[in-house]
C-alpha positions in Angstrom: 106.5 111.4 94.2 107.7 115.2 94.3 110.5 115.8 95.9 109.1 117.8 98.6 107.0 114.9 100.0 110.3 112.6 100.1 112.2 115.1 102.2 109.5 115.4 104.5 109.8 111.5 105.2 113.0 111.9 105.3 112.7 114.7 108.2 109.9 112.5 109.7 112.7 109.8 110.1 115.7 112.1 111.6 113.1 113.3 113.5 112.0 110.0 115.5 115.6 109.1 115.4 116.8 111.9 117.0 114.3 111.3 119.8 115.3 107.8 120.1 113.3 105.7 118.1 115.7 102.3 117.8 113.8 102.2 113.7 111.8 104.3 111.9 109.5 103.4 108.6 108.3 106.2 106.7 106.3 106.4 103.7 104.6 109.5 101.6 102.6 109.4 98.7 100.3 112.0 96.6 97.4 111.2 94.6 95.1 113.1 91.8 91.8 112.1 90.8 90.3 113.7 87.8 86.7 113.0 87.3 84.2 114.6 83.9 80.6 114.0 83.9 78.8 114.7 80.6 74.8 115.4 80.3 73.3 114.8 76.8 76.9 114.6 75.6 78.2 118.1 77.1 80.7 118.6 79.7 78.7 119.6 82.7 81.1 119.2 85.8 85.0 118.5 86.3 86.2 117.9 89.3 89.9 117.9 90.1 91.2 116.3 94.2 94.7 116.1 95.0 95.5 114.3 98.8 99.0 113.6 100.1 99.5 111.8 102.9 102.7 110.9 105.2 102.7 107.4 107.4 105.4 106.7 110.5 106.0 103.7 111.8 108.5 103.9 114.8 110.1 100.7 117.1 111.3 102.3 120.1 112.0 100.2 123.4 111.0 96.8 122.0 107.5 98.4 120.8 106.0 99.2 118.0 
């Protein structure tokens, strides 16, 4: 995981703390799918998708 995407769980969880969340989960993860597609054995397409994503959970006041 780049480091980038760990601080921002990291800010996600001083964040909730800070506005009084009693524990805080948080989990961020990238992936990259690379896909080729060959016609009568040439390359005719390449396609190249990157998503990141960030998940919270937060337990505040006996909830989650």
């Amino acid at each position: 995981m780049p480091a980038d995407l760990g601080n921002r769980a990291a800010q996600a969880v001083e964040l909730a703390r800070k506005a009084g969340a009693d524990h805080v989960w948080a989990t961020a993860s990238q992936q990259r799918d690379v896909e080729f597609e060959y016609r009568d054995g040439a390359l005719e397409k390449v396609q190249d998708t990157t998503s990141r994503s960030l998940a919270v959970q937060i337990y505040a006041g006996g909830r989650y």
